[in-house]
C-alpha positions as CSV (number, residue, x, y, z in Angstrom):
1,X,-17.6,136.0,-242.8
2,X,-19.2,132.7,-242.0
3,X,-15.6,131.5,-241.1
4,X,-14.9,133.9,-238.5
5,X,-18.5,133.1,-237.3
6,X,-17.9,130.0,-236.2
7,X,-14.6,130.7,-234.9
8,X,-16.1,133.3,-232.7
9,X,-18.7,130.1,-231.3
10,X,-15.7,127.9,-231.5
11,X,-13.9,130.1,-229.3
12,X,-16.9,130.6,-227.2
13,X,-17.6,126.9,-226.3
14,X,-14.1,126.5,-225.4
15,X,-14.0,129.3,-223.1
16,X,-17.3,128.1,-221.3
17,X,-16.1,124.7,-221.0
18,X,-12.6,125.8,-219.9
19,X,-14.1,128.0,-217.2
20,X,-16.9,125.7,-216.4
21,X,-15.8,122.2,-217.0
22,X,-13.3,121.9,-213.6
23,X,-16.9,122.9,-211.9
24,X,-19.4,120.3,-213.7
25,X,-16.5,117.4,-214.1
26,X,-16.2,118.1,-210.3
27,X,-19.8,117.9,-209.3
28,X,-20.3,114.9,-211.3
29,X,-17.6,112.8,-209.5
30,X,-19.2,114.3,-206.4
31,X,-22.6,113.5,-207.3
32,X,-21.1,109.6,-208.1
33,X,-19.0,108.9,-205.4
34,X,-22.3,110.0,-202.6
35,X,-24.4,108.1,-204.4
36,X,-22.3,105.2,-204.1
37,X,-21.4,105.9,-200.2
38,X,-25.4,106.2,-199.9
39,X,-25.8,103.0,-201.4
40,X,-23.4,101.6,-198.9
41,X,-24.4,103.1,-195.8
42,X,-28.1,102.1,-196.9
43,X,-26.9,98.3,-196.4
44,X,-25.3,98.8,-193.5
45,X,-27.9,100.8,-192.1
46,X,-30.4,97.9,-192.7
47,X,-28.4,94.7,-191.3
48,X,-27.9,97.3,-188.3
49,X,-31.3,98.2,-187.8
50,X,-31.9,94.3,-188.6
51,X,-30.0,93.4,-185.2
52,X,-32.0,95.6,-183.3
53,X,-35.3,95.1,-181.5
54,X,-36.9,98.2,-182.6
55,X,-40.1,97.8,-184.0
56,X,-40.2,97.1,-187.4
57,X,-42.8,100.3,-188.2
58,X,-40.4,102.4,-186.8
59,X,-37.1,100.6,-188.3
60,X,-38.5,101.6,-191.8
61,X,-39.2,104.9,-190.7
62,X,-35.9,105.5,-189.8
63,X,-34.3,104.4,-192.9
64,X,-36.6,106.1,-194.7
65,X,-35.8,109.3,-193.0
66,X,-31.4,108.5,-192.9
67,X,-32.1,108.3,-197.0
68,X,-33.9,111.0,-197.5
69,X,-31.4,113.4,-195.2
70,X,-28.6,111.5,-196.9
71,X,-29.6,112.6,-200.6
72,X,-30.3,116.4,-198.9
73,X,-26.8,116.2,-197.9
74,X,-25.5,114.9,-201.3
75,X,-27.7,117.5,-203.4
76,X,-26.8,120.2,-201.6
77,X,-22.8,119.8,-201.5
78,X,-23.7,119.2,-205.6
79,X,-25.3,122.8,-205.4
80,X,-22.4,124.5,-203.7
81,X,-19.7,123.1,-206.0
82,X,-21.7,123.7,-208.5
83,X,-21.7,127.7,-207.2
84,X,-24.9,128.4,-205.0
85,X,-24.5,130.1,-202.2
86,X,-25.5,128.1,-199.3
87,X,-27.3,130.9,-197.5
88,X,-29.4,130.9,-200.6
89,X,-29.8,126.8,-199.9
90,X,-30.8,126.8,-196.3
91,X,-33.4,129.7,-197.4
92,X,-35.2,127.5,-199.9
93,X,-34.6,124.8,-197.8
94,X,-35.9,126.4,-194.8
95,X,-39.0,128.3,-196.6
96,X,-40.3,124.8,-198.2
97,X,-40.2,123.5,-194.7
98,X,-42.5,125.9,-193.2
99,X,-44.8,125.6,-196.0
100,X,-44.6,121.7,-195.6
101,X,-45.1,121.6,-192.2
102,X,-48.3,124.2,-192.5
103,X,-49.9,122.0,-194.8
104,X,-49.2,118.5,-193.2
105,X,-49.7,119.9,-189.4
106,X,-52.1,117.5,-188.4
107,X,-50.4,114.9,-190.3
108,X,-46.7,116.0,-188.8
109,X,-49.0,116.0,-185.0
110,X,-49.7,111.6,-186.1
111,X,-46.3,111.1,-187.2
112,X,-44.6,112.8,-183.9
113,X,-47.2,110.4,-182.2
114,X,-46.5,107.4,-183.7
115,X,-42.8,108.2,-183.3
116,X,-43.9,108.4,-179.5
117,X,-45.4,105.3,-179.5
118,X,-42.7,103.1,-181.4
119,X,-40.1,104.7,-179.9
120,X,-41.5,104.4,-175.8
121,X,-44.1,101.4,-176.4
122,X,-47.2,101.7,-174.2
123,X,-49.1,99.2,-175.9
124,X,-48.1,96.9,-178.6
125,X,-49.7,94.6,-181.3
126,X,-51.9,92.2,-179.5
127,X,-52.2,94.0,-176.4
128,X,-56.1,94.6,-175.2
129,X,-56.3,98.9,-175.0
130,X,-59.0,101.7,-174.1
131,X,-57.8,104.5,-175.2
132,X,-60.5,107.5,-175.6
133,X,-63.5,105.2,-175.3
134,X,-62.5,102.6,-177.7
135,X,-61.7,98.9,-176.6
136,X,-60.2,96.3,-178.2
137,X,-57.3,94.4,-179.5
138,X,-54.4,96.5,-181.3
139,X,-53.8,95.0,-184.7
140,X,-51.4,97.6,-186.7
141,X,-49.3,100.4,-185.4
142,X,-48.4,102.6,-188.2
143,X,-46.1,105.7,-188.0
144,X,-49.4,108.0,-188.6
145,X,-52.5,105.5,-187.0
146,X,-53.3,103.1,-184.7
147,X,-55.4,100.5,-185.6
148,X,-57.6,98.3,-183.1
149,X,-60.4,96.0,-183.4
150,X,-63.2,95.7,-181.0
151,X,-65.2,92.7,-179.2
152,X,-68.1,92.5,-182.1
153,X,-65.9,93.0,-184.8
154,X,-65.7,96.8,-185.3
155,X,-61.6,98.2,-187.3
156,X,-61.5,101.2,-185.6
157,X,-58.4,103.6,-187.0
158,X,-57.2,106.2,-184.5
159,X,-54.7,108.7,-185.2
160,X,-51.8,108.6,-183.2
161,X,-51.4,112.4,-182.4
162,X,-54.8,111.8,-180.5
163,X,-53.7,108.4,-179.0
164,X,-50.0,109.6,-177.8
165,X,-52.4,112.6,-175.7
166,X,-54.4,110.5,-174.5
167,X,-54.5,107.9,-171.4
168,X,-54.0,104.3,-172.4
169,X,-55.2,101.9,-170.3
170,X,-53.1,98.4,-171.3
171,X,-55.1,95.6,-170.0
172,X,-53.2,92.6,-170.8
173,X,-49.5,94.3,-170.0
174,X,-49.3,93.0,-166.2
175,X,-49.2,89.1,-166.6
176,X,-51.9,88.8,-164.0
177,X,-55.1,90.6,-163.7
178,X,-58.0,90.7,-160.5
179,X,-61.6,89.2,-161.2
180,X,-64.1,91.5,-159.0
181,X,-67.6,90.6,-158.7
182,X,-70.2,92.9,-156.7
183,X,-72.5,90.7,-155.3
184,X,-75.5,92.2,-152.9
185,X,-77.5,90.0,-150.0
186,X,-80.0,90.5,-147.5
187,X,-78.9,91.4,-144.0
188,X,-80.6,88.3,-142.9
189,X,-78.2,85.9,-144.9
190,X,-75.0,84.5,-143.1
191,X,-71.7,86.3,-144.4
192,X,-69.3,83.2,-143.5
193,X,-71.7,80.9,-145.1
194,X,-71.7,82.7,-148.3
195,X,-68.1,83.1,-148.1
196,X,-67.5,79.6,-148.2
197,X,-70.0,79.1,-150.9
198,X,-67.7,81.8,-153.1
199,X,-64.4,80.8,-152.5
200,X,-65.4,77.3,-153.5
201,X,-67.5,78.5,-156.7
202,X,-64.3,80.5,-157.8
203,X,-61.6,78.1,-157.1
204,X,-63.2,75.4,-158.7
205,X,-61.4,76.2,-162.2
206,X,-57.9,75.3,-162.7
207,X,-57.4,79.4,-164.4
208,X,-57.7,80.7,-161.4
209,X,-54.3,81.5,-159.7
210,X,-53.9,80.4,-156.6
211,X,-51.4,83.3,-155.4
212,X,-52.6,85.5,-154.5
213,X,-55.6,83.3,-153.6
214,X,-59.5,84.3,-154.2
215,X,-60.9,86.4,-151.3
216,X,-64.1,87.4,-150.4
217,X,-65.3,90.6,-148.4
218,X,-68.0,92.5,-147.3
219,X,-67.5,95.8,-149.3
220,X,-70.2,97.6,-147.9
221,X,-73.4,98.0,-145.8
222,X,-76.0,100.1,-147.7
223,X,-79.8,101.0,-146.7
224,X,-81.3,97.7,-147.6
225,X,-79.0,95.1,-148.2
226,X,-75.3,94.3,-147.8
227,X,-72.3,94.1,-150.4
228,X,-69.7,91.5,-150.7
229,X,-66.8,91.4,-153.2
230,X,-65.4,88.4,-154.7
231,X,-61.8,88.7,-156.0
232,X,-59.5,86.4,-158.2
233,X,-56.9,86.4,-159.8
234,X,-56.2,84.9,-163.1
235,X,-53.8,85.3,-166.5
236,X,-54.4,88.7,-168.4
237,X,-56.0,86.8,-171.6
238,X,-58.1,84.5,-169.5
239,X,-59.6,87.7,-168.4
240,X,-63.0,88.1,-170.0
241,X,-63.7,84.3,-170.6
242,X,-63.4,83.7,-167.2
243,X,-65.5,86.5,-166.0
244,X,-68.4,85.1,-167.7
245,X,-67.5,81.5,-166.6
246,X,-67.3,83.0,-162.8
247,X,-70.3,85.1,-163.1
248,X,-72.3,81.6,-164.1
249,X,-70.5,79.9,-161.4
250,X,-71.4,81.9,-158.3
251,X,-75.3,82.2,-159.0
252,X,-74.9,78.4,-159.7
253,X,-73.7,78.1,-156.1
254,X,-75.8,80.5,-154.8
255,X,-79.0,78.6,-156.4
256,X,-78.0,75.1,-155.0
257,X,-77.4,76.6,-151.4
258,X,-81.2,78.1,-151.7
259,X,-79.2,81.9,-151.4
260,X,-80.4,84.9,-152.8
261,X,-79.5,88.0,-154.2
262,X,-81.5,91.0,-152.7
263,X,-84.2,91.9,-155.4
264,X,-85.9,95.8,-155.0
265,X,-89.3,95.6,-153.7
266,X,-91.7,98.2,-153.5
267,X,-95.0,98.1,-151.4
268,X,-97.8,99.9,-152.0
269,X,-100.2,101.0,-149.4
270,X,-103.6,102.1,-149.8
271,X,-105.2,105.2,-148.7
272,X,-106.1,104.3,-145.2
273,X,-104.4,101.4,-144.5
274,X,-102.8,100.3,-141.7
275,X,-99.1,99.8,-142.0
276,X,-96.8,97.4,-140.4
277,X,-94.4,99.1,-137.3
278,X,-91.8,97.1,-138.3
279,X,-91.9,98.7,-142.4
280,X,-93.0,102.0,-141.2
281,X,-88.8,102.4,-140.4
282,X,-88.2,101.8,-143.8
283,X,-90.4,104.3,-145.0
């Protein structure tokens, strides 16, 4: 009895491995020959990514992203050798993707912006951005965050869902950018005088360009005073350090030529008093 026993599980085995073995010795070359194709194409995805100028956030997501659709490609030719159906494959398949993508929607919002951003490049690392309020220098562009750092030292991280929807506004990608100070004078002060004081208090530094050349003009003529504009031009990341320098420079000038900028005054009149005809227009 204990003979025919294990004839009947010898017999068994054999059977199972007769119908199953062409099936499993099948899959396992399959699953050995794509993994050593992935392993090839993964080098010559690399030294051809390599000779590109993408950016090197998005190169790695990329390769990430070939291998990970290159092992769903070899697991699921494994899977229908093996016997599944593949309608019962792109189910699962497609059931954990919905699940995935309502989980990690804000996340999967980030990583379509920072695609958006590699991929079209409105600002990159070093540029000086506003973008929703925030100024400063871009130090890291990741696939999911932005990450910038401000005048006085503030890291601030933004995602890049709400970057990509937002405006950007790239201050150092023209080469040159325009210096404008608002200056305001008394009507009684002469305009070509302090024109020439200007555009010899801004062309005194060797930053300033001298095409197009520094202008000055009178911007506007309100109730009390006059406005004049002076413009330069100078390199994008001389920008700020020459504002200040200008600023200084002009009231400098202003001071030695015994010019003033219009201060607000306010008189006050008693009860009574007689006032002045030629204030009483004013009032």
């Amino acid at each position: 009895m204990d003979t025919d026993y294990f004839s009947l599980i010898k017999e068994t085995f054999f059977d199972v491995l007769r119908s199953v073995g062409p099936t499993a010795l099948k899959s396992i070359i399959a699953l050995i020959v794509g993994l050593f194709l992935i392993r090839l194409l993964r080098k010559f995805l690399k030294r051809f990514l390599r000779k590109t100028k993408i950016e090197p956030s998005l190169r790695t997501f990329i390769e990430s992203l070939s291998i990970f659709l290159m092992y769903g490609v070899l697991f699921a030719s494994v899977a229908v050798i093996i016997g599944i159906e593949s309608t019962s494959l792109i189910a699962v398949f497609g059931a954990a993707g919905i699940a995935i993508g309502l989980a990690l929607q804000g996340s999967l919002a980030n990583f379509a912006g920072g695609v958006l951003i590699l991929a079209f490049k409105p600002f990159r690392v070093g540029d000086l951005i506003e973008v929703a309020g925030n100024h400063g220098t871009v130090m890291k562009i990741d696939i999911l965050y932005t990450r910038i750092e401000t005048f006085d030292g503030r890291i601030i991280t933004m995602p890049n869902g709400n970057v990509a929807n937002s405006d950007v506004d790239n201050r150092t990608m023209n080469t040159n950018r325009r210096i404008d100070l608002f200056l305001k004078f008394s009507f009684d002060e002469d305009i070509d005088e302090i024109r020439e004081i200007l555009l010899i208090a801004l062309s005194d530094d060797d930053r300033v360009l001298s095409n197009p050349a520094p202008d000055i003009w009178l911007e506007r003529l309100g109730d009390y005073e006059m406005e004049i504009t002076a413009r330069s031009w100078v390199k994008s990341r001389d920008y700020w350090p020459m504002y200040w320098v200008q600023l200084e420079a002009v009231k400098k000038a202003l001071d030695e030529a015994g010019i003033q900028l219009t201060i607000p005054k306010r008189g006050v009149y008693q009860l009574g008093e007689e006032i002045p005809a030629y204030k009483k227009k004013n009032l």
